[in-house]
Structure formats: structure tokens, C-alpha cells
C-alpha positions in Angstrom: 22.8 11.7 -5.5 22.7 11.8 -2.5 20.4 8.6 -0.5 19.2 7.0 3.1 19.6 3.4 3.0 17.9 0.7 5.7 21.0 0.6 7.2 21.0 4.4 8.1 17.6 4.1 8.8 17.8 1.5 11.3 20.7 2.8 12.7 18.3 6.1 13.1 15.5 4.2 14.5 17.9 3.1 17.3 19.5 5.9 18.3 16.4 8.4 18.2 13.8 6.0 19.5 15.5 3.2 21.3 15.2 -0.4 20.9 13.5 -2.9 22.7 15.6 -6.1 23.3 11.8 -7.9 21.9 12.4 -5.5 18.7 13.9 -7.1 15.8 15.3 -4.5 13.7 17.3 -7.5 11.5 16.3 -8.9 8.1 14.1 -7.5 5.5 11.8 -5.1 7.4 11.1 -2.9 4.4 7.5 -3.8 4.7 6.7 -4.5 8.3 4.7 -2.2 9.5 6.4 0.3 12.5 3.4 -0.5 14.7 4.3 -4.2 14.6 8.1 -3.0 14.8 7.3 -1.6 18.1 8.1 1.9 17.2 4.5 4.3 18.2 4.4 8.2 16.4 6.6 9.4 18.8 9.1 7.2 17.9 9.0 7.7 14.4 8.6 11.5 15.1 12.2 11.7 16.9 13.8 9.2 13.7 12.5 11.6 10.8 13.7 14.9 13.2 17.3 13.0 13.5 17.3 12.4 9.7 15.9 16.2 9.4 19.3 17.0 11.2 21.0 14.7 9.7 20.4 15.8 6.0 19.4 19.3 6.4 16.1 18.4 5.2 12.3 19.2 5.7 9.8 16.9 5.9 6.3 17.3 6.2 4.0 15.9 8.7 1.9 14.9 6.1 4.3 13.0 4.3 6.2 11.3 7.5 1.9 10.5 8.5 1.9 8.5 5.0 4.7 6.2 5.7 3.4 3.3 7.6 6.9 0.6 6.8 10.4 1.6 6.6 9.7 1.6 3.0 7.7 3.9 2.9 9.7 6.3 5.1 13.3 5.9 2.6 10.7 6.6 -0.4 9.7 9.8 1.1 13.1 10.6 2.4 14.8 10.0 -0.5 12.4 12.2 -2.6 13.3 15.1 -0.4 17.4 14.5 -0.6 16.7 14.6 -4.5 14.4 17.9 -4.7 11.1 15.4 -5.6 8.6 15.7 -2.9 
């Protein structure tokens, strides 16, 4: 099966929405918030298009608008790479 881990993710995060040098995208961020990551909508807009590209998957804006922590977003990403969502 195939999975996004944190490491993809945050490797995602950097590359599609940059990274403030005050951003600390190290440790266990699975349920910081990505407000008080510094990452707005837009930012987490351009990550889920990247994995969207990435994965040749579809996400809805409804679902992406539900995920408010990092691990929120791998649950709902990983439900769409296994057929689930």
C-alpha cells in the first residue's frame, strides 16, 4: 500500500510553500496546528496540489478544509492513496 509519511509531508510543505527560517518544521509536529506552524490556506493549498501531482490523486476541498495539523492532512491523504475517502 501505498503511504505519505511526515517526512514527505514536510518535505512537501517546504518545497510548495516555503519555510520561514522562524518555522520549525523538526520534531513531533503531528498535532501542531499549521496556523501556529506558520503555514496560512494558501500554503497548505500549494502542499496538497504538490501531493495531488505527486500521487495522481484528488482531494477535495472539503476534506483538505478539515485538516487543521499535519495529522490530519496524512489521515486524509492516506485514505485517498488507499481508495477510502
Amino acid at each position: 500500500m501505498r503511504e505519505i509519511t511526515i517526512d514527505t509531508l514536510v518535505r512537501l510543505l517546504r518545497e510548495s510553500a516555503g519555510e520561514d527560517e522562524s518555522v520549525q518544521l523538526d520534531g513531533d509536529i503531528l498535532d501542531t496546528t499549521f496556523e501556529a506552524l506558520g503555514y496560512d490556506s494558501l500554503a497548505l493549498f500549494n502542499t496538497v496540489s504538490a501531493i495531488e501531482r505527486e500521487y495522481a490523486l484528488e482531494i477535495s476541498e472539503e476534506e483538505v478544509g478539515g485538516a487543521k495539523t499535519p495529522a490530519d492532512l496524512l489521515k486524509t491523504v492516506n485514505q485517498a492513496l488507499a481508495g477510502t475517502s
